[in-house]
Backbone as JSON Lines, residues from 0, in Angstrom:
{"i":0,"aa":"X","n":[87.44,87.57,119.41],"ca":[87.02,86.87,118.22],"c":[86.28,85.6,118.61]}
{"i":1,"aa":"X","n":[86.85,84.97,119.13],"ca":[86.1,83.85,120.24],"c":[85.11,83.98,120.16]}
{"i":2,"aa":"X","n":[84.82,84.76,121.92],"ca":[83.69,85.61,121.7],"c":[82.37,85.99,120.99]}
{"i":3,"aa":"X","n":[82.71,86.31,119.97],"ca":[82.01,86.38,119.03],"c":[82.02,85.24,118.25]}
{"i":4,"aa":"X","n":[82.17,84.72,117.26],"ca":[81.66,83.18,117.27],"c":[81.05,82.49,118.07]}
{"i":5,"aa":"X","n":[81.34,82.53,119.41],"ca":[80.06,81.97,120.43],"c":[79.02,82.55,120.22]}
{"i":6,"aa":"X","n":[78.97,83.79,120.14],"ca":[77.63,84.46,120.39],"c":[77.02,84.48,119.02]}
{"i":7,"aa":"X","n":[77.59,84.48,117.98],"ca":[76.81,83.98,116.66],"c":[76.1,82.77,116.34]}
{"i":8,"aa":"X","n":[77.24,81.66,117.04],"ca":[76.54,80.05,117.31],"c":[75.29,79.65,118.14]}
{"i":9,"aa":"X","n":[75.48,80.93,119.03],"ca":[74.02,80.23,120.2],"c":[72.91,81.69,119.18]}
{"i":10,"aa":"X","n":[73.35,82.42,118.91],"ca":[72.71,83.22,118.01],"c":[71.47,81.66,117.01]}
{"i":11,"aa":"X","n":[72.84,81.63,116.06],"ca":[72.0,80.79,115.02],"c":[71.37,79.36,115.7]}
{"i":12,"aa":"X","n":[71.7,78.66,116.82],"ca":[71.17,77.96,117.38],"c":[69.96,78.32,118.1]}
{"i":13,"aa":"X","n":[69.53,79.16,118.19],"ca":[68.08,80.04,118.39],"c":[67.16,80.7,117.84]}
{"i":14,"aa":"X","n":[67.97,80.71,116.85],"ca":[67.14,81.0,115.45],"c":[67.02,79.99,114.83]}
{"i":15,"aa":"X","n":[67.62,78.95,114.75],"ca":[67.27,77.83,114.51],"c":[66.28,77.07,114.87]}
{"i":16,"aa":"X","n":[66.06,76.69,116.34],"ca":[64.81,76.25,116.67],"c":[64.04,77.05,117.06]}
{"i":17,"aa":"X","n":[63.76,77.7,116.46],"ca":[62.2,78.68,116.19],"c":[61.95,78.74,114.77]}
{"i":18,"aa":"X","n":[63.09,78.65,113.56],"ca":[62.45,78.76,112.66],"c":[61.8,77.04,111.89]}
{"i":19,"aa":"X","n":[60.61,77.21,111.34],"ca":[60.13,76.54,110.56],"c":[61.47,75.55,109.54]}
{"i":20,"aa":"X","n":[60.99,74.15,109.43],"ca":[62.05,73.75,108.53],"c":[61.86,74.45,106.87]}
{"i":21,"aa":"X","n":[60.58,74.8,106.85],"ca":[60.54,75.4,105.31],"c":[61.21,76.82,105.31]}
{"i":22,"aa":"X","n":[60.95,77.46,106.37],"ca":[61.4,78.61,106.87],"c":[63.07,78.44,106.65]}
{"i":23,"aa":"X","n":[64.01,77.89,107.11],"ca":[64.9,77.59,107.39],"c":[65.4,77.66,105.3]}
{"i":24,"aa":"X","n":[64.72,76.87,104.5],"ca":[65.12,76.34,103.53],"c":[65.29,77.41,102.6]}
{"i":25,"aa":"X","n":[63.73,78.15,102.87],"ca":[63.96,79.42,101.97],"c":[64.95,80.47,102.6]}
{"i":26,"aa":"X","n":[65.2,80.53,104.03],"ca":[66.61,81.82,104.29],"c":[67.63,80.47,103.37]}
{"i":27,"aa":"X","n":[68.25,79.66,103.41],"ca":[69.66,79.1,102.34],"c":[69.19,79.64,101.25]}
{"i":28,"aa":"X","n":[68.14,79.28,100.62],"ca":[68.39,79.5,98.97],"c":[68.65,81.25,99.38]}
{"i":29,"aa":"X","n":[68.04,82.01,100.08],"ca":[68.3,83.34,99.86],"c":[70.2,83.41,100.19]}
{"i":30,"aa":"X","n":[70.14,83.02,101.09],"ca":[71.92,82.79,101.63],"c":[72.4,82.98,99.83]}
{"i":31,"aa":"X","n":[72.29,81.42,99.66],"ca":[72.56,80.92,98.23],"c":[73.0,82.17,97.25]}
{"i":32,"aa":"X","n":[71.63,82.71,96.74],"ca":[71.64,83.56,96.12],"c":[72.64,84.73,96.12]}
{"i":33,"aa":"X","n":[72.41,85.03,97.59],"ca":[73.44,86.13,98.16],"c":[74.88,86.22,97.55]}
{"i":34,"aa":"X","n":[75.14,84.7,97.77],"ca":[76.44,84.31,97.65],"c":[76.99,84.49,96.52]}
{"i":35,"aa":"X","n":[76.02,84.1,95.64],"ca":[76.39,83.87,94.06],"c":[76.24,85.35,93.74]}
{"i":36,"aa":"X","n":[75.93,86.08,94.07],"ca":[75.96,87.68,93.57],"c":[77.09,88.47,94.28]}
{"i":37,"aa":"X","n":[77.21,88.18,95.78],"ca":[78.28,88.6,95.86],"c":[79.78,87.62,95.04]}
{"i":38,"aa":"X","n":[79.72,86.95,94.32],"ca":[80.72,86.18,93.59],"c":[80.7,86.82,92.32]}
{"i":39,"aa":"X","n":[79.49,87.35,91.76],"ca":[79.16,87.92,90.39],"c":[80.04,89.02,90.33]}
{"i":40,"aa":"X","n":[79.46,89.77,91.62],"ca":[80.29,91.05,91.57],"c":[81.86,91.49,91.85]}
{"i":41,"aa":"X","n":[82.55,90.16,92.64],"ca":[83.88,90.18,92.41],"c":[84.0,90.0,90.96]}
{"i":42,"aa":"X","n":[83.55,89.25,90.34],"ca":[84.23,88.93,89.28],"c":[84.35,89.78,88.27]}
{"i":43,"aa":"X","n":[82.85,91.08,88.38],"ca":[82.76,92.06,87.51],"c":[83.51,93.06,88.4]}
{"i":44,"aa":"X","n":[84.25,92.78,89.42],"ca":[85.02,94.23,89.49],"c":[86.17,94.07,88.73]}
{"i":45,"aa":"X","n":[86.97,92.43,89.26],"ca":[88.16,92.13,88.59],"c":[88.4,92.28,86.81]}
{"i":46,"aa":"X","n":[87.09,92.27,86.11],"ca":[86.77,92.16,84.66],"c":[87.4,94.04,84.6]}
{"i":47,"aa":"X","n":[86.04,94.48,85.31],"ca":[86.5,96.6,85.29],"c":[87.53,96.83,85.64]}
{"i":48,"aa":"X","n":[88.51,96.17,86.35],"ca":[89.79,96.49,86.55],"c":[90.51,96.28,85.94]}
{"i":49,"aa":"X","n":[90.92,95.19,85.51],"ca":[91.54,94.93,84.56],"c":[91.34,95.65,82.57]}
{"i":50,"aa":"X","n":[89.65,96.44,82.33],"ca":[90.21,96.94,81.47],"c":[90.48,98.12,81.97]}
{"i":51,"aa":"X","n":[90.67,98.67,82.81],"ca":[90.71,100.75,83.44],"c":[91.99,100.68,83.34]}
{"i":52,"aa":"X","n":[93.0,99.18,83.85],"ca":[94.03,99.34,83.85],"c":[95.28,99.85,82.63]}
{"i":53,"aa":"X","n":[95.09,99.3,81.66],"ca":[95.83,99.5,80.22],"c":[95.39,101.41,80.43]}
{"i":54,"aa":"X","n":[94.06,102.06,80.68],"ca":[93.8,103.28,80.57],"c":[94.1,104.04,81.42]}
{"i":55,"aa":"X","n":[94.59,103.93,82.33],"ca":[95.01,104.57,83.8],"c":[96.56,104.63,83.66]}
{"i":56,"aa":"X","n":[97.37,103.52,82.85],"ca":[98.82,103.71,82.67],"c":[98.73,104.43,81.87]}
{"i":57,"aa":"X","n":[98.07,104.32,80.2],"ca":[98.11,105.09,79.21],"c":[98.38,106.4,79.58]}
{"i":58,"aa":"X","n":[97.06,106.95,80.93],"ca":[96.85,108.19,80.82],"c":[98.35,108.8,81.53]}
{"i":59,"aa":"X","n":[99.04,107.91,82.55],"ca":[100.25,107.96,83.45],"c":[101.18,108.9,82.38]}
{"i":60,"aa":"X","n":[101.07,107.89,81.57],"ca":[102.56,107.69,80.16],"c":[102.34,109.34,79.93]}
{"i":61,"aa":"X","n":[100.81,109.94,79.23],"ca":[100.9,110.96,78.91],"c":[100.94,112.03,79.63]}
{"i":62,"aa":"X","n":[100.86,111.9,80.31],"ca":[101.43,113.0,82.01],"c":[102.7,113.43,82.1]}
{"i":63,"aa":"X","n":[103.51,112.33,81.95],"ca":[104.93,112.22,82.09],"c":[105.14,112.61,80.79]}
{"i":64,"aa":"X","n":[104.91,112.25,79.64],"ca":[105.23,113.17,78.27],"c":[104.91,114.5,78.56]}
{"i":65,"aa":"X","n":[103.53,114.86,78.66],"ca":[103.64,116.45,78.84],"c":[104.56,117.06,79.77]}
{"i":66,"aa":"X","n":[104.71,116.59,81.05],"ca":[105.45,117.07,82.06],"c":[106.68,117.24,80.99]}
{"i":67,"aa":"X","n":[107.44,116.0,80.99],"ca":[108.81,116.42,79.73],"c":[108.93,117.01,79.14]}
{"i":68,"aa":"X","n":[107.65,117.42,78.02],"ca":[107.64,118.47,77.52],"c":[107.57,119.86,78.01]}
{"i":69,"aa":"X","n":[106.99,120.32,79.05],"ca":[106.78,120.98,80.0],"c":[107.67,121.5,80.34]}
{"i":70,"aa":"X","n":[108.72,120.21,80.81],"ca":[110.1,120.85,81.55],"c":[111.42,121.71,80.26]}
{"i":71,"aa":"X","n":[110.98,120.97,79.31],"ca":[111.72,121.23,78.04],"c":[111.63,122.29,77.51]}
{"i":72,"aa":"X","n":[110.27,123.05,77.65],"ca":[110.23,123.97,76.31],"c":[109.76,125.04,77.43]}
{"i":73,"aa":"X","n":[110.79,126.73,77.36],"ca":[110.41,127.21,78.15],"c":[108.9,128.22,77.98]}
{"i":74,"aa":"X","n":[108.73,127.85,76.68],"ca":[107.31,129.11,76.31],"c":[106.27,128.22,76.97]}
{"i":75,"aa":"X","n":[105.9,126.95,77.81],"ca":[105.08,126.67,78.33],"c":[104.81,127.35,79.65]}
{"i":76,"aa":"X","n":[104.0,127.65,79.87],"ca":[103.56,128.45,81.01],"c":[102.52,127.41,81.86]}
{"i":77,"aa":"X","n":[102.93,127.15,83.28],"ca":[101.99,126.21,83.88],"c":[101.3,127.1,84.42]}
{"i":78,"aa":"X","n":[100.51,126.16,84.85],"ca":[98.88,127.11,86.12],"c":[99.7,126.53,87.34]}
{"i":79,"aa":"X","n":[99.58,127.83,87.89],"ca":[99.88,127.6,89.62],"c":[98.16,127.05,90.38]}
{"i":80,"aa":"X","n":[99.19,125.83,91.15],"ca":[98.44,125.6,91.91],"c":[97.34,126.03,92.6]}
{"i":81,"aa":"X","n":[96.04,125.97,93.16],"ca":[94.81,126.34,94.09],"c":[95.59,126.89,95.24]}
């Protein structure tokens, strides 16, 4: 791990003095940008998760009802497995 952090540091320290200071300014704002989208998109996963969730138990609940029912009533006939 070390290691690597060194070699990223003399990395960006070499890319550093070669690039242009304007050069330099426009890769941050792109950084920037980056950042804020990858932040967008946590936030829209945590948003999709949170509503799938209420629908993913719902669907749980009715699984377990049919199964009950299932186990209960013998004129149900299941499908055998693949």
């Amino acid at each position: 791990m070390r290691e690597l952090f060194y070699r990223m540091r003399d990395l960006h320290d070499r890319i550093s003095a070669r690039l242009h200071q304007d050069d330099l300014h426009a890769l941050n704002a792109r950084v920037s940008w980056l950042e804020e989208r990858v932040h967008d998109l946590e936030e829209q996963r945590r948003r999709v998760k949170a509503q799938a969730e209420p629908v993913i138990q719902e669907h749980l609940e009715n699984v377990d009802i049919a199964d009950s029912i299932a186990d209960s009533d013998p004129t149900v006939t299941r499908l055998r497995p693949r």
